[in-house]
C-alpha positions as CSV (number, residue, x, y, z in Angstrom):
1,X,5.2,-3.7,2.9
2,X,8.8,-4.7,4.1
3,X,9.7,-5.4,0.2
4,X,8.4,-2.3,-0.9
5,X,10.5,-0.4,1.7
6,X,13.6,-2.6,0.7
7,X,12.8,-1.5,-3.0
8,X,13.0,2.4,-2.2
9,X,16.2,2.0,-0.1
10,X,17.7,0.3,-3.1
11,X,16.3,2.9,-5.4
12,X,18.1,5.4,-3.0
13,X,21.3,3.2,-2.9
14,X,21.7,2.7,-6.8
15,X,21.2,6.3,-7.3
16,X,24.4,6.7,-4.7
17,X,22.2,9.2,-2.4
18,X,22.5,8.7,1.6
19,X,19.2,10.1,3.4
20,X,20.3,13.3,4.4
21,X,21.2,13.7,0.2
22,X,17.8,12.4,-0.9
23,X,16.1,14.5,1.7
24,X,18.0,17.2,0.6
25,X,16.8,16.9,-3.0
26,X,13.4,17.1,-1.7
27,X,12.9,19.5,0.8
28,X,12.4,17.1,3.6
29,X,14.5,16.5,6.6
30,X,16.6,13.1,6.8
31,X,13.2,11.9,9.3
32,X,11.4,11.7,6.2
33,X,13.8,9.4,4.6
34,X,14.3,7.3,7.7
35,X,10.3,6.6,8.8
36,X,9.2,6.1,5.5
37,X,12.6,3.6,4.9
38,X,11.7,2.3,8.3
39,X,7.6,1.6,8.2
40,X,6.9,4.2,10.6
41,X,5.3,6.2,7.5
42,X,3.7,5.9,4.7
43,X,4.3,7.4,1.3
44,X,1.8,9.0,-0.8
45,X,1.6,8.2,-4.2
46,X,2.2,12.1,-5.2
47,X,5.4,11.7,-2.8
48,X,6.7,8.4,-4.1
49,X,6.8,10.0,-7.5
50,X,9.0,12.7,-6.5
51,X,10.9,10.3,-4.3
52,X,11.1,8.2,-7.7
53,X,12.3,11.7,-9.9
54,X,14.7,12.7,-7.1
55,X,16.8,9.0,-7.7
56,X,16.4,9.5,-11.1
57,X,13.4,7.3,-12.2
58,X,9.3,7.6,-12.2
59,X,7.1,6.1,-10.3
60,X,5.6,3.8,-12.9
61,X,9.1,2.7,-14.0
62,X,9.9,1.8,-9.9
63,X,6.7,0.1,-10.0
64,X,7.2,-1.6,-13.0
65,X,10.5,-3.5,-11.9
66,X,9.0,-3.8,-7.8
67,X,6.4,-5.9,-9.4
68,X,8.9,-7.6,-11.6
69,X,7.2,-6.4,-15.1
């Protein structure tokens, strides 16, 4: 769990977004960002995907290089 979160903040990193930036691109406040970042949330597969689209990739090519494939 604590790799996979590491893996989104990167994701979010590489795509040069802050929280508040990638919250903004989704219509979610920074909190979003921060508790699933954090492990106080869980994402939904339908909400990884956009989470994926908003920093420019898809979920099956994040899950692709998080699983080293």
């Amino acid at each position: 769990e604590e790799s996979l979160r590491n893996a989104l903040k990167l994701m979010r990193k590489n795509a040069t977004l802050n929280q508040s930036e990638l919250a903004q691109k989704l219509n979610k406040p920074q909190s979003f960002v921060s508790k699933y970042e954090s492990g106080e949330r869980q994402l939904r597969i339908l909400e990884l995907e956009q989470v994926c689209i908003a920093c420019g990739t898809t979920a099956h090519e994040f899950l692709k290089v998080f699983s080293g494939h």
